[in-house]
PDB file of N, CA, C and O in Angstrom:
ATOM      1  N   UNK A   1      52.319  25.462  23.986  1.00  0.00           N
ATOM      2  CA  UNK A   1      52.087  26.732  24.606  1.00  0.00           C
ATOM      3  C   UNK A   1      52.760  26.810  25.980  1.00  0.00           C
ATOM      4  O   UNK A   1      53.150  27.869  26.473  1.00  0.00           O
ATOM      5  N   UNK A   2      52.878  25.500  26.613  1.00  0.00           N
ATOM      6  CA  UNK A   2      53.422  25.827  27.628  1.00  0.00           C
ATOM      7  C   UNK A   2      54.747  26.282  27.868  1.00  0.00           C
ATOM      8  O   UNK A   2      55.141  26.524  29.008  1.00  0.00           O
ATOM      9  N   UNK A   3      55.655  26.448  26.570  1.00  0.00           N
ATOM     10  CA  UNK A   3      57.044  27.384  26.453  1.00  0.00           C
ATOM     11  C   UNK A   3      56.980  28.620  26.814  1.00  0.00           C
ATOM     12  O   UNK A   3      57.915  29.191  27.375  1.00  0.00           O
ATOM     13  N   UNK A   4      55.943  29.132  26.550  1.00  0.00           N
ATOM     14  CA  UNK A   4      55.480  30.351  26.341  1.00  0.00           C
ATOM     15  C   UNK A   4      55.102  31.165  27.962  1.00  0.00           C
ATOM     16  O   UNK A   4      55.565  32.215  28.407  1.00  0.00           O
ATOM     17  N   UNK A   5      54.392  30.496  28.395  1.00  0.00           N
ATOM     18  CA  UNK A   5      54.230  30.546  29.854  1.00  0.00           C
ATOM     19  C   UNK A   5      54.882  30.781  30.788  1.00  0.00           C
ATOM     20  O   UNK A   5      54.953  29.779  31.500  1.00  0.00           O
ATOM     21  N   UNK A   6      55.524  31.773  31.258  1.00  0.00           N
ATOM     22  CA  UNK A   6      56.492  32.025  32.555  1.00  0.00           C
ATOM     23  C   UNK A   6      55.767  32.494  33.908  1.00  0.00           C
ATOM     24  O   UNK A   6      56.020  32.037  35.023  1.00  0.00           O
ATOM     25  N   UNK A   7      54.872  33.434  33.631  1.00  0.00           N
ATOM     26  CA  UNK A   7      54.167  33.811  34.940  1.00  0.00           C
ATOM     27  C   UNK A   7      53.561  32.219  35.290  1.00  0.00           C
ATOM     28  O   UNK A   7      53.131  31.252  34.662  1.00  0.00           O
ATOM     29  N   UNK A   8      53.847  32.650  36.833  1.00  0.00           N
ATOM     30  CA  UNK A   8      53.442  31.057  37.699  1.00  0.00           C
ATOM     31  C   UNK A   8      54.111  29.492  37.460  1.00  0.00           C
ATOM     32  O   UNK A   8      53.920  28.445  38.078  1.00  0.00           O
ATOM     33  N   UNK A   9      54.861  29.769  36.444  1.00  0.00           N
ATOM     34  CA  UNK A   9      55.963  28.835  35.600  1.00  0.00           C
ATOM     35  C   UNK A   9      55.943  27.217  37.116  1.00  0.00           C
ATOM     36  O   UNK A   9      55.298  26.172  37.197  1.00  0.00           O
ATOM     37  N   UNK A  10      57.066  27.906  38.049  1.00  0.00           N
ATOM     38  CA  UNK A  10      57.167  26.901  39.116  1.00  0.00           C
ATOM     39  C   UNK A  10      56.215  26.227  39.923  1.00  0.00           C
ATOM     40  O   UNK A  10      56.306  25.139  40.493  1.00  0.00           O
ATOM     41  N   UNK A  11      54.900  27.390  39.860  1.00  0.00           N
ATOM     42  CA  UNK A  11      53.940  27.190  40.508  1.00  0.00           C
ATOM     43  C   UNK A  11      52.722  25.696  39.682  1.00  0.00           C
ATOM     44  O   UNK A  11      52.059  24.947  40.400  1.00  0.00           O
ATOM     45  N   UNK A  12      52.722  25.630  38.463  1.00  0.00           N
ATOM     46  CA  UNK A  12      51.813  25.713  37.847  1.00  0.00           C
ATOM     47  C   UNK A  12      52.363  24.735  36.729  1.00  0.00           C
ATOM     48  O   UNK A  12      51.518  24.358  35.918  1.00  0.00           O
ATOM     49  N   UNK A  13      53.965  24.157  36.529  1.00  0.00           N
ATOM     50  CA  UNK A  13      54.266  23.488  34.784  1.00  0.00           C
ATOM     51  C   UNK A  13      54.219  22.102  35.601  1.00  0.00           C
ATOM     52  O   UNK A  13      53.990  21.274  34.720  1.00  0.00           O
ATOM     53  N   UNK A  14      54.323  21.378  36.901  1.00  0.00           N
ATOM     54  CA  UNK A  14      53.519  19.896  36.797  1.00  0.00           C
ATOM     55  C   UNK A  14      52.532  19.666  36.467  1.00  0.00           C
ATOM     56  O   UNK A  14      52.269  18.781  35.653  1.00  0.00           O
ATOM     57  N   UNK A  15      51.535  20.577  37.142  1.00  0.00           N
ATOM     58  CA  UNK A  15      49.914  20.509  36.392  1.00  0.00           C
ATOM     59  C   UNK A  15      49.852  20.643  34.968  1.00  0.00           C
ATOM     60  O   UNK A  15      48.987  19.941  34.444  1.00  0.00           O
ATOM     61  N   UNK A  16      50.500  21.318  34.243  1.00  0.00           N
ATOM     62  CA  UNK A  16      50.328  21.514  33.168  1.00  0.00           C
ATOM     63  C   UNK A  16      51.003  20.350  32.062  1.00  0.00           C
ATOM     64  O   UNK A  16      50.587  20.077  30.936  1.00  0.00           O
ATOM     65  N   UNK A  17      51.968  19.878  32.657  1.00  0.00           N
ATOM     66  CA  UNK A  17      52.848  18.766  32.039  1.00  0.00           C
ATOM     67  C   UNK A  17      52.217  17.111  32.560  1.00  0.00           C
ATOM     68  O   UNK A  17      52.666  16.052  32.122  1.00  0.00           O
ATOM     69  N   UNK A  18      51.066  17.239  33.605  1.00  0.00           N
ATOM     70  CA  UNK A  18      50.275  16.482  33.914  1.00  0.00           C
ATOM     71  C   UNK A  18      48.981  16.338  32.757  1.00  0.00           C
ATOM     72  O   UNK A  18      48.436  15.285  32.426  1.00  0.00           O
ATOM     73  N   UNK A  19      48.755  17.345  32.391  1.00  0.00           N
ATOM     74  CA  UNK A  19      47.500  17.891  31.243  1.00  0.00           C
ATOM     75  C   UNK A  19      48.176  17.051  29.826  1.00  0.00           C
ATOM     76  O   UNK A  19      47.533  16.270  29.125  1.00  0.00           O
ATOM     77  N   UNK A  20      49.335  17.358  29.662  1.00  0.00           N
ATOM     78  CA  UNK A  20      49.576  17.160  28.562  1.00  0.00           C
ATOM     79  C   UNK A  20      49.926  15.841  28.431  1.00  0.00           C
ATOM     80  O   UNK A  20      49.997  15.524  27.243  1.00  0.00           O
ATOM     81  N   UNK A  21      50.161  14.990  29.160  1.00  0.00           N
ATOM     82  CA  UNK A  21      50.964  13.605  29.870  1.00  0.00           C
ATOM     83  C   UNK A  21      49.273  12.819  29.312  1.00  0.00           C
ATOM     84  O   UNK A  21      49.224  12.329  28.184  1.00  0.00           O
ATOM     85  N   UNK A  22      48.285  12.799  30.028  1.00  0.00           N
ATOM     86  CA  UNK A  22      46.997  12.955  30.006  1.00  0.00           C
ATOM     87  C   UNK A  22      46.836  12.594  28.506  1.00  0.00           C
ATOM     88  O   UNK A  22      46.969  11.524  27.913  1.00  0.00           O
ATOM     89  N   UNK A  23      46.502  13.854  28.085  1.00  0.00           N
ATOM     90  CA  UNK A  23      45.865  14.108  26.559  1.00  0.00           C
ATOM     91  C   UNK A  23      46.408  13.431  25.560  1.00  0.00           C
ATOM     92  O   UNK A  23      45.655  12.957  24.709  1.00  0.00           O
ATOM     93  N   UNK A  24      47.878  13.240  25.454  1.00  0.00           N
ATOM     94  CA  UNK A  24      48.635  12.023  25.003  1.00  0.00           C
ATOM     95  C   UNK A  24      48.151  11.174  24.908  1.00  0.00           C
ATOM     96  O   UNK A  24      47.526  10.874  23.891  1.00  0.00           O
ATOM     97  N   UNK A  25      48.290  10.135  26.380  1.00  0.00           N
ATOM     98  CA  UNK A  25      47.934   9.120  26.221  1.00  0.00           C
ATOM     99  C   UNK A  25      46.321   8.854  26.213  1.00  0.00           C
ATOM    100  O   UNK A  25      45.948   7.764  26.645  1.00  0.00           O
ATOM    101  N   UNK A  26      45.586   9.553  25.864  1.00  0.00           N
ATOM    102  CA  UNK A  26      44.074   9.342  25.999  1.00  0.00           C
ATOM    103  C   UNK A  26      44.132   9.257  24.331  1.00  0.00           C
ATOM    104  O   UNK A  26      43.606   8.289  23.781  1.00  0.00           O
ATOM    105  N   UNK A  27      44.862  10.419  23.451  1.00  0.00           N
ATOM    106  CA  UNK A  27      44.574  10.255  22.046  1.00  0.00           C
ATOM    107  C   UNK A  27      45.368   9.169  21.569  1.00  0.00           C
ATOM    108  O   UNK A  27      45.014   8.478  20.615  1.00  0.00           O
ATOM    109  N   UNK A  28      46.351   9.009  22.154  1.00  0.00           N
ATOM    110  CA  UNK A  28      47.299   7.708  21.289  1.00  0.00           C
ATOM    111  C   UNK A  28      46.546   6.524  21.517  1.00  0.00           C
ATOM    112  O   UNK A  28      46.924   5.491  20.963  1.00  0.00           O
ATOM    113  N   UNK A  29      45.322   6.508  22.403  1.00  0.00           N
ATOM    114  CA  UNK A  29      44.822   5.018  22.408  1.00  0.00           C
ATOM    115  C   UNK A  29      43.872   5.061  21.398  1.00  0.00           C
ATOM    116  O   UNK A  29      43.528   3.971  20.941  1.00  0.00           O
ATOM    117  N   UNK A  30      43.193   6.416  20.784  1.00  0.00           N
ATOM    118  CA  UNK A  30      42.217   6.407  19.680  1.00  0.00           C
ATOM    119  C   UNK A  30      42.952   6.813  18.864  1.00  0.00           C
ATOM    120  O   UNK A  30      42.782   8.029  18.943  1.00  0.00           O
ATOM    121  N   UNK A  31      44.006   6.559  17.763  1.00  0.00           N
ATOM    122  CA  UNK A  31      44.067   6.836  17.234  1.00  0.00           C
ATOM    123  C   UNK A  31      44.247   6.238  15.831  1.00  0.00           C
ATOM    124  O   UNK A  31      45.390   5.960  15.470  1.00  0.00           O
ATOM    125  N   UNK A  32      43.774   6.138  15.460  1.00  0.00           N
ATOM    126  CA  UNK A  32      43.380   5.796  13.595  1.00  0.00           C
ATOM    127  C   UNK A  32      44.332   5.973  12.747  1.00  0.00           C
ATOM    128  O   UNK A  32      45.289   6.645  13.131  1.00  0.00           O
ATOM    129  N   UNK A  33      44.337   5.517  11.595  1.00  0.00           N
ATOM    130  CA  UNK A  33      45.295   6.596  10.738  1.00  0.00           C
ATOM    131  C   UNK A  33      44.432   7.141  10.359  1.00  0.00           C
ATOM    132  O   UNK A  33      45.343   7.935  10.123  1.00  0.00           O
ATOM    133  N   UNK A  34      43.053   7.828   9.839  1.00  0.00           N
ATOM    134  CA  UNK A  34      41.723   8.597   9.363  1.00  0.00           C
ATOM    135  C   UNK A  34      42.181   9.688  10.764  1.00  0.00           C
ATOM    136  O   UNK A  34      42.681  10.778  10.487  1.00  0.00           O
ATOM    137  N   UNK A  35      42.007   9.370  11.959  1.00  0.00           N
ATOM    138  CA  UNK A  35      42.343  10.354  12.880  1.00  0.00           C
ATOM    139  C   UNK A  35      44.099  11.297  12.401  1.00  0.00           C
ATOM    140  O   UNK A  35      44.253  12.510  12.543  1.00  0.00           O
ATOM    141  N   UNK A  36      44.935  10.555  11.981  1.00  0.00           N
ATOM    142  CA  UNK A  36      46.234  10.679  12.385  1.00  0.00           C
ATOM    143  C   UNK A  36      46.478  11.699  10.832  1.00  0.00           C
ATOM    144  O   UNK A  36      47.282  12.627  10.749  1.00  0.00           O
ATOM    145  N   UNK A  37      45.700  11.296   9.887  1.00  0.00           N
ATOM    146  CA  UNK A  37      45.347  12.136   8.847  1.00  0.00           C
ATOM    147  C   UNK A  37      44.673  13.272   8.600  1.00  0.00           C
ATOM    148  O   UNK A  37      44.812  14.126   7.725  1.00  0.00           O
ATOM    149  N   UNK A  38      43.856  13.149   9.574  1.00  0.00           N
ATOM    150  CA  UNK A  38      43.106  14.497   9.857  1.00  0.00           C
ATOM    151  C   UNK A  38      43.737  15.443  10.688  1.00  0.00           C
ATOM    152  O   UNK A  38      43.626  16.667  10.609  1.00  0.00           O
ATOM    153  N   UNK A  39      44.254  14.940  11.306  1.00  0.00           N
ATOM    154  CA  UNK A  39      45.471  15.996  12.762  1.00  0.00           C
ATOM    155  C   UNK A  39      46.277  16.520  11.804  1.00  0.00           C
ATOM    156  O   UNK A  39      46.485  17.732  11.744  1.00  0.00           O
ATOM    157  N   UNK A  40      46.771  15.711  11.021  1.00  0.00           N
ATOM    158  CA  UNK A  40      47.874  15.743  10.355  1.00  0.00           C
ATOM    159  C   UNK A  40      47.875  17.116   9.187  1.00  0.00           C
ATOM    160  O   UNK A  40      48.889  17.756   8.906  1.00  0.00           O
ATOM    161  N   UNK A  41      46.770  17.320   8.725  1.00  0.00           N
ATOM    162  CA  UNK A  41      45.709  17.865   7.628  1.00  0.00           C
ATOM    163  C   UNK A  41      45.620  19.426   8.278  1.00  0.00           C
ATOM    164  O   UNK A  41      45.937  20.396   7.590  1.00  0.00           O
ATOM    165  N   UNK A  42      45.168  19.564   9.642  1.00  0.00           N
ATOM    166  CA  UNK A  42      44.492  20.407  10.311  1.00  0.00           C
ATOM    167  C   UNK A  42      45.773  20.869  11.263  1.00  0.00           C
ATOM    168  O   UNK A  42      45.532  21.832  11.991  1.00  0.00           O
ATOM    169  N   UNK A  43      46.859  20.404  11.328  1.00  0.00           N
ATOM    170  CA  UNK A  43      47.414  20.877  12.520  1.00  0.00           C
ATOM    171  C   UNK A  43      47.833  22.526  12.572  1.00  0.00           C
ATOM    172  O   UNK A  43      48.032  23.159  13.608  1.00  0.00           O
ATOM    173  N   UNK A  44      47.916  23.072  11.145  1.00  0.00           N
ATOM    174  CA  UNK A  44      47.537  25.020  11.412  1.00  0.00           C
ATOM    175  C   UNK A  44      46.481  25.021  11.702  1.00  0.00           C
ATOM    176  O   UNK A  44      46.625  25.649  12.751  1.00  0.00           O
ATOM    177  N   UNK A  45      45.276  24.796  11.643  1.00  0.00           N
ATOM    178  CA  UNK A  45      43.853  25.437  11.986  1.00  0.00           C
ATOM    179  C   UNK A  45      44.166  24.889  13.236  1.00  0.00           C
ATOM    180  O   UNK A  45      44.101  25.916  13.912  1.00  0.00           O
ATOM    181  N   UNK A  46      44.451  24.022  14.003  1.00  0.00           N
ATOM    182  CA  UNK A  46      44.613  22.994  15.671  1.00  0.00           C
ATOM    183  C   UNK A  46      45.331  24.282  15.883  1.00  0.00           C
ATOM    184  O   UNK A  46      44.616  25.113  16.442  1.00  0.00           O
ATOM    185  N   UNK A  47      46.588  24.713  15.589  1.00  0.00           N
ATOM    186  CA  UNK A  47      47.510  25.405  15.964  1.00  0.00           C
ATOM    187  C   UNK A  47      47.190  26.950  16.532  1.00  0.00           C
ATOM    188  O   UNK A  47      47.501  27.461  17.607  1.00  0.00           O
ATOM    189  N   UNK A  48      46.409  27.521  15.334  1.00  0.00           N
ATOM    190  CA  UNK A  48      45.665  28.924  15.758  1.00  0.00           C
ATOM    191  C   UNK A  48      44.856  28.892  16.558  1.00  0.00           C
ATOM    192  O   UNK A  48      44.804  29.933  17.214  1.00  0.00           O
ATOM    193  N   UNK A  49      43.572  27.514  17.056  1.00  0.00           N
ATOM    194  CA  UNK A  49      42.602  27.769  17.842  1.00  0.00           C
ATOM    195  C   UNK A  49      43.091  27.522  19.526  1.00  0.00           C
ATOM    196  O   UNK A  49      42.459  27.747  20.559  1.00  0.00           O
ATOM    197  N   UNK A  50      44.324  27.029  19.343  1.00  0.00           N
ATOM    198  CA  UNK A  50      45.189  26.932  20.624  1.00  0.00           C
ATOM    199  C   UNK A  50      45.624  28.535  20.942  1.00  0.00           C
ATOM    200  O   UNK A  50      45.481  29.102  22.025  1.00  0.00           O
ATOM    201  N   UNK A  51      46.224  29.142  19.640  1.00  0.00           N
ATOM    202  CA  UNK A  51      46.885  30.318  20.483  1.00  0.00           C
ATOM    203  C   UNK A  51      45.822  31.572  20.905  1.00  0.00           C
ATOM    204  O   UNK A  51      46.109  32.607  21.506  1.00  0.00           O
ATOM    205  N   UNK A  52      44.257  31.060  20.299  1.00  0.00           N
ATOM    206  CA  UNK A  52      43.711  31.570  20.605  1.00  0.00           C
ATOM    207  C   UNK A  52      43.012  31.276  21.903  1.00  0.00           C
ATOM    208  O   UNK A  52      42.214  31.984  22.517  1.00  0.00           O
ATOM    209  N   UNK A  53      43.365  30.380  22.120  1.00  0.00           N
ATOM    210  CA  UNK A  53      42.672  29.683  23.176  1.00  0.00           C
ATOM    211  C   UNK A  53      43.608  30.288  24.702  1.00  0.00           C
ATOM    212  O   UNK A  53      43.245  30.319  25.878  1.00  0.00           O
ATOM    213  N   UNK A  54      44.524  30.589  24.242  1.00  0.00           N
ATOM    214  CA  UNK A  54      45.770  30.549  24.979  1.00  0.00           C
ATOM    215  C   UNK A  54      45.981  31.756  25.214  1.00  0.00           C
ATOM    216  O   UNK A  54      46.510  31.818  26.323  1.00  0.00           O
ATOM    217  N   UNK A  55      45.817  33.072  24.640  1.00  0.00           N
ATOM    218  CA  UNK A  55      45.892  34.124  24.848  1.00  0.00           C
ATOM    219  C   UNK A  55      44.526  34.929  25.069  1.00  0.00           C
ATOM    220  O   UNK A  55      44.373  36.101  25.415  1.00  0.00           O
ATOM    221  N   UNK A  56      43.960  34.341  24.885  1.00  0.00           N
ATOM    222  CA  UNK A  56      42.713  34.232  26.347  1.00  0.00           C
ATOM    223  C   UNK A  56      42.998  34.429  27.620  1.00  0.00           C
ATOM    224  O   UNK A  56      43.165  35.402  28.355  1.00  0.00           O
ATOM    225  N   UNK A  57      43.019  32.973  27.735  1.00  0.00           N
ATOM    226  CA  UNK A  57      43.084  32.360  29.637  1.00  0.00           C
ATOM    227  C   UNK A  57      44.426  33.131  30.030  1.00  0.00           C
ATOM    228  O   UNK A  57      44.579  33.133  31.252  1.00  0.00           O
ATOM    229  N   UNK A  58      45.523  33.841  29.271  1.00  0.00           N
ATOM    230  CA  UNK A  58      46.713  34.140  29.850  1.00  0.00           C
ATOM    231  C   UNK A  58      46.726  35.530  29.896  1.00  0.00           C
ATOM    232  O   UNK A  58      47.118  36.024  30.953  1.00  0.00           O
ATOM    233  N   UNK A  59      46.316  36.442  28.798  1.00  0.00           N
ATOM    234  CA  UNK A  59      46.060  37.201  28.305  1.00  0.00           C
ATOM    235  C   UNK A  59      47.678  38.103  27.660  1.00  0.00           C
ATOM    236  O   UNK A  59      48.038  39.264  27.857  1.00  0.00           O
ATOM    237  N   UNK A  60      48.156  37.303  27.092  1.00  0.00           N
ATOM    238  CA  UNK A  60      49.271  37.148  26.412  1.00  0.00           C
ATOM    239  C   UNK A  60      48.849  38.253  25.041  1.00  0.00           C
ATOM    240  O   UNK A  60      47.718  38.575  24.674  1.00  0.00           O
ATOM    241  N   UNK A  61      49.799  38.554  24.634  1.00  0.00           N
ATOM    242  CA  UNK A  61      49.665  39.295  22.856  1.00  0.00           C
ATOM    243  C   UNK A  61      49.966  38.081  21.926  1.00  0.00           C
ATOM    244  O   UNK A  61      50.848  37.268  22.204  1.00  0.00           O
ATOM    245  N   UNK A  62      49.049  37.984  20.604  1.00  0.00           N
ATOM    246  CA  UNK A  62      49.010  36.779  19.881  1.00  0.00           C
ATOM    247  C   UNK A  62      50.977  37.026  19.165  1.00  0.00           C
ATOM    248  O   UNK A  62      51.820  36.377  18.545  1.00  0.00           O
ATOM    249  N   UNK A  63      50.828  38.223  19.724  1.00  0.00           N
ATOM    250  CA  UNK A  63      52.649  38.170  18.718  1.00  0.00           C
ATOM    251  C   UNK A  63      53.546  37.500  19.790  1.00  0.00           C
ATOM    252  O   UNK A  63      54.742  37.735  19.619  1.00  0.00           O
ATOM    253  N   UNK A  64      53.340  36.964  20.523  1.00  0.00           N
ATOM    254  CA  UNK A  64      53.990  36.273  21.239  1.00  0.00           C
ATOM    255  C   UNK A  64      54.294  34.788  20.821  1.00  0.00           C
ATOM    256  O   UNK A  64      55.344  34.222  21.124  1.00  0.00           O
ATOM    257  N   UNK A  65      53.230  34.180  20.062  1.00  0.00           N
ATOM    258  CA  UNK A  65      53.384  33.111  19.562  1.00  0.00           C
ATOM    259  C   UNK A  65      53.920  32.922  18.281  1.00  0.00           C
ATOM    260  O   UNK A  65      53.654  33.967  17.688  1.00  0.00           O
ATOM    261  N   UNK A  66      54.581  32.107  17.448  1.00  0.00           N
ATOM    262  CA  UNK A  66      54.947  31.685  16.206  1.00  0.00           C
ATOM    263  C   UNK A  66      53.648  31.818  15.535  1.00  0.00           C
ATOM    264  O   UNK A  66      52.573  31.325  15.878  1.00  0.00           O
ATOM    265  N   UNK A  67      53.958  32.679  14.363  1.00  0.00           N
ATOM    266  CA  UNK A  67      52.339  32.648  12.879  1.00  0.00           C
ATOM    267  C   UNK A  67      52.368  30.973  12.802  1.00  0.00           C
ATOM    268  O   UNK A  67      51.170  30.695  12.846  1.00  0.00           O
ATOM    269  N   UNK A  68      52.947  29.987  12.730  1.00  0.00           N
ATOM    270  CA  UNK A  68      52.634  28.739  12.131  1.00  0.00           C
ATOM    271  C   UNK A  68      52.921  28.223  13.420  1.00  0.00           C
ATOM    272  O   UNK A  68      53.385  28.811  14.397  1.00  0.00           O
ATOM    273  N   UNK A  69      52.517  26.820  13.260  1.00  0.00           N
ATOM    274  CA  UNK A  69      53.223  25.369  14.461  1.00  0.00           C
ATOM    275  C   UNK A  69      54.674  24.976  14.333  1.00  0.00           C
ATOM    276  O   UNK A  69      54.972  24.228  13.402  1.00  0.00           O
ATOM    277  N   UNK A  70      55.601  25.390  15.152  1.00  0.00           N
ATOM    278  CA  UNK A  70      56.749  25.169  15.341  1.00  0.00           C
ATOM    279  C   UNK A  70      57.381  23.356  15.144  1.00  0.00           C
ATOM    280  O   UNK A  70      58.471  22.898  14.802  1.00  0.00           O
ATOM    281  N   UNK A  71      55.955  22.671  15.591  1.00  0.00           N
ATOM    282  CA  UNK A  71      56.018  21.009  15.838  1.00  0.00           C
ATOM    283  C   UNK A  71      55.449  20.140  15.034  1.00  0.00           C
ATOM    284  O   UNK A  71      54.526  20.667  14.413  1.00  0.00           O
ATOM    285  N   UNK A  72      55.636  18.843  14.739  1.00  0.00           N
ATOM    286  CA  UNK A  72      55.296  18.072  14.140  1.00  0.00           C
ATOM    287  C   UNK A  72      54.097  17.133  14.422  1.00  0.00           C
ATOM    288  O   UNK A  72      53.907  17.462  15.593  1.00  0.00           O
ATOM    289  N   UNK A  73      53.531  16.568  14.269  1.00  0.00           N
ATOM    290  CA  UNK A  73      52.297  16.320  14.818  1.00  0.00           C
ATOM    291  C   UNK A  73      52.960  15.146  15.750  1.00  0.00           C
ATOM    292  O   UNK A  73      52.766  15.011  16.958  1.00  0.00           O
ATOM    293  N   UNK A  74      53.889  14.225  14.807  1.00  0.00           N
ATOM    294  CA  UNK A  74      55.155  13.258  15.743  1.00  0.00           C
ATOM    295  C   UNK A  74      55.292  13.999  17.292  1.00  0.00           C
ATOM    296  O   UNK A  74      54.894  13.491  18.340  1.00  0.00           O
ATOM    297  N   UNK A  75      55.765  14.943  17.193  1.00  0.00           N
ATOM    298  CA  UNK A  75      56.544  15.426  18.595  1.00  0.00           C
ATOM    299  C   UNK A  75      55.245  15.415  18.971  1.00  0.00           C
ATOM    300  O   UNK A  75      55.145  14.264  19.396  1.00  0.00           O
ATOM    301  N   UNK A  76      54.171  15.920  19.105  1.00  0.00           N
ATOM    302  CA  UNK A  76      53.289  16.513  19.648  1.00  0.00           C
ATOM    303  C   UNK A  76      52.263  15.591  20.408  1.00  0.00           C
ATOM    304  O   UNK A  76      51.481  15.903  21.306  1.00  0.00           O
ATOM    305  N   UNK A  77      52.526  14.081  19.663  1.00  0.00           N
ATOM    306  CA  UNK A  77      52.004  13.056  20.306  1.00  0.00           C
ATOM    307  C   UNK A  77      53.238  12.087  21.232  1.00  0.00           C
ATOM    308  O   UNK A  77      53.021  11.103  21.940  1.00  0.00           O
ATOM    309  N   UNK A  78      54.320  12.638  20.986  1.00  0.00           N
ATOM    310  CA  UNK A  78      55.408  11.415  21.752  1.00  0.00           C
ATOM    311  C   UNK A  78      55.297  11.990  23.459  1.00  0.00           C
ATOM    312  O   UNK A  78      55.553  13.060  24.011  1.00  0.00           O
ATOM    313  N   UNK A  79      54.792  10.698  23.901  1.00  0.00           N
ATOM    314  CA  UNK A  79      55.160  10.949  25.976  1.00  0.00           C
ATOM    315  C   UNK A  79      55.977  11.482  25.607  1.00  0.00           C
ATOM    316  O   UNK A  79      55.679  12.544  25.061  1.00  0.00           O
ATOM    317  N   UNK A  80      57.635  11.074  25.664  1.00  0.00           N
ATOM    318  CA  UNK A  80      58.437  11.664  26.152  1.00  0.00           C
ATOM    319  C   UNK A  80      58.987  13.077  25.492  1.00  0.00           C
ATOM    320  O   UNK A  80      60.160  13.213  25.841  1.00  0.00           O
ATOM    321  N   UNK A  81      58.640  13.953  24.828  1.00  0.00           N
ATOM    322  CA  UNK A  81      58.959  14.880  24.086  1.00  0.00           C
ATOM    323  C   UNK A  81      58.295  16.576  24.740  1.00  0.00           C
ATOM    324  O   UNK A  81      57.085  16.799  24.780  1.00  0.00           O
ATOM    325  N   UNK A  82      58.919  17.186  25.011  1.00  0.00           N
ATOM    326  CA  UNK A  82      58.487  18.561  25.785  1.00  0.00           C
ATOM    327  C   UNK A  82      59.235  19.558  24.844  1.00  0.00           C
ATOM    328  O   UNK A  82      60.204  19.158  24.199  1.00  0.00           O
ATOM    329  N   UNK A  83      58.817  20.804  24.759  1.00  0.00           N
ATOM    330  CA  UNK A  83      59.553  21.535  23.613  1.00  0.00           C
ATOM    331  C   UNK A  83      60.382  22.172  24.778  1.00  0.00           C
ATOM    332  O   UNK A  83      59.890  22.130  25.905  1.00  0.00           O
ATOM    333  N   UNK A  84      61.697  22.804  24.575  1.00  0.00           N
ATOM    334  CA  UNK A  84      62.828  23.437  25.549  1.00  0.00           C
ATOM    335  C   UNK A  84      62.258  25.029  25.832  1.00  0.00           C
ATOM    336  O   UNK A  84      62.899  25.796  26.550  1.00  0.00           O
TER     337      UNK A  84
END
């Protein structure tokens, strides 16, 4: 989601690339293959409750986002990987 994001962009994408830096490495230390199967399983339902989550707090139009997950659950857990 944070592609998506331009208002406050400069102000606001370390914190946010700090969040995600974070959440990474907190799930890659639990992660299972039962976990990695279930992400794996769920990542449209993960995907919608984000853009809902997301056009909330932003107050964005949901047509702003892709109908499906653009990413792989791979990218989505690699540190080094940020979408352009």
């Amino acid at each position: 989601m944070l592609q998506y994001w331009q208002q406050e962009y400069d102000y606001n994408y370390r914190h946010w690339r700090g969040e995600i830096a974070t959440f990474r490495v907190q799930i890659n230390k639990i992660m299972t293959t039962n976990l990695e199967n279930y992400l794996s399983e769920e990542l449209e339902n993960i995907y919608q409750d984000a853009v809902y989550i997301v056009t909330e707090k932003t107050g964005l139009d949901q047509s702003v986002f892709s109908e499906n997950s653009c990413y792989s659950l791979l990218q989505l857990l690699d540190k080094n990987w940020l979408p352009r």
